[in-house]
C-alpha positions in Angstrom: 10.3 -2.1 -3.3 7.8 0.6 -3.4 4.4 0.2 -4.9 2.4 3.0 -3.9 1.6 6.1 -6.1 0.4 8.7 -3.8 3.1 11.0 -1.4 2.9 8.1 1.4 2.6 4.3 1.1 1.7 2.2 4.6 3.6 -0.7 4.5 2.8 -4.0 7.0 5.9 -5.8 7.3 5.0 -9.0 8.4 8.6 -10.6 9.6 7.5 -13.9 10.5 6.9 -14.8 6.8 9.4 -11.8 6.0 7.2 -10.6 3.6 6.2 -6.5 3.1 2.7 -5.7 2.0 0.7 -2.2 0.8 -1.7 -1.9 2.6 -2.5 1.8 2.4 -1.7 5.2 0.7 -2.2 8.9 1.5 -1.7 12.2 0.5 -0.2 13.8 3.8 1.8 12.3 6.7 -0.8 13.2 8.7 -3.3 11.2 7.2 -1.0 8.3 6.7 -0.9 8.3 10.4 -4.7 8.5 10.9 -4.9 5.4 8.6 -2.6 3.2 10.9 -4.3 4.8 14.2 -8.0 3.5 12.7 -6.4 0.4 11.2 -4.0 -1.2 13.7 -4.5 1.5 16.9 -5.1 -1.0 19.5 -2.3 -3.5 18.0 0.3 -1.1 17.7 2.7 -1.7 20.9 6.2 -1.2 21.8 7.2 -5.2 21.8 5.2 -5.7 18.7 6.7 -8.3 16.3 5.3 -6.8 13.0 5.5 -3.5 12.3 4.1 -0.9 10.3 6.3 2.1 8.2 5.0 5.3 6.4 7.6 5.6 3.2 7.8 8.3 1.1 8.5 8.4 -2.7 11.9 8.4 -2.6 12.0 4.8 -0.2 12.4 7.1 3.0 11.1 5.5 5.8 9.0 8.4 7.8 7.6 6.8 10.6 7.0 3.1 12.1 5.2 1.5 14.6 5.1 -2.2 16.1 2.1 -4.0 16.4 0.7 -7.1 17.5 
């Protein structure tokens, strides 16, 4: 379901409790990506069990990243 107003929600999707949460929005892809780099940079990882997705508008998933 998408809950964010701006051009680019960052959703955290955490799939042990299976549950998908806003937890940022931006204007441009590139600064949806700077969020998650500041936010989760250290966590993000290829084997990561959660993961992280920039969506656009139309539910178009743009980009995602495991963390940890």
């Amino acid at each position: 379901m998408i809950t964010h107003t701006k051009e680019f929600g960052i959703y955290h999707w955490d799939t042990f409790d299976n549950e998908t949460i806003l937890v940022g929005e931006a204007d441009t892809l590139a600064e949806a990506i700077k969020f998650i780099d500041d936010k989760y940079g250290k966590r993000i990882h290829n084997t990561g069990a959660d993961r992280i997705e920039v969506v656009d508008l139309a539910g178009n998933i743009l980009r995602h990243f495991n963390i940890r």
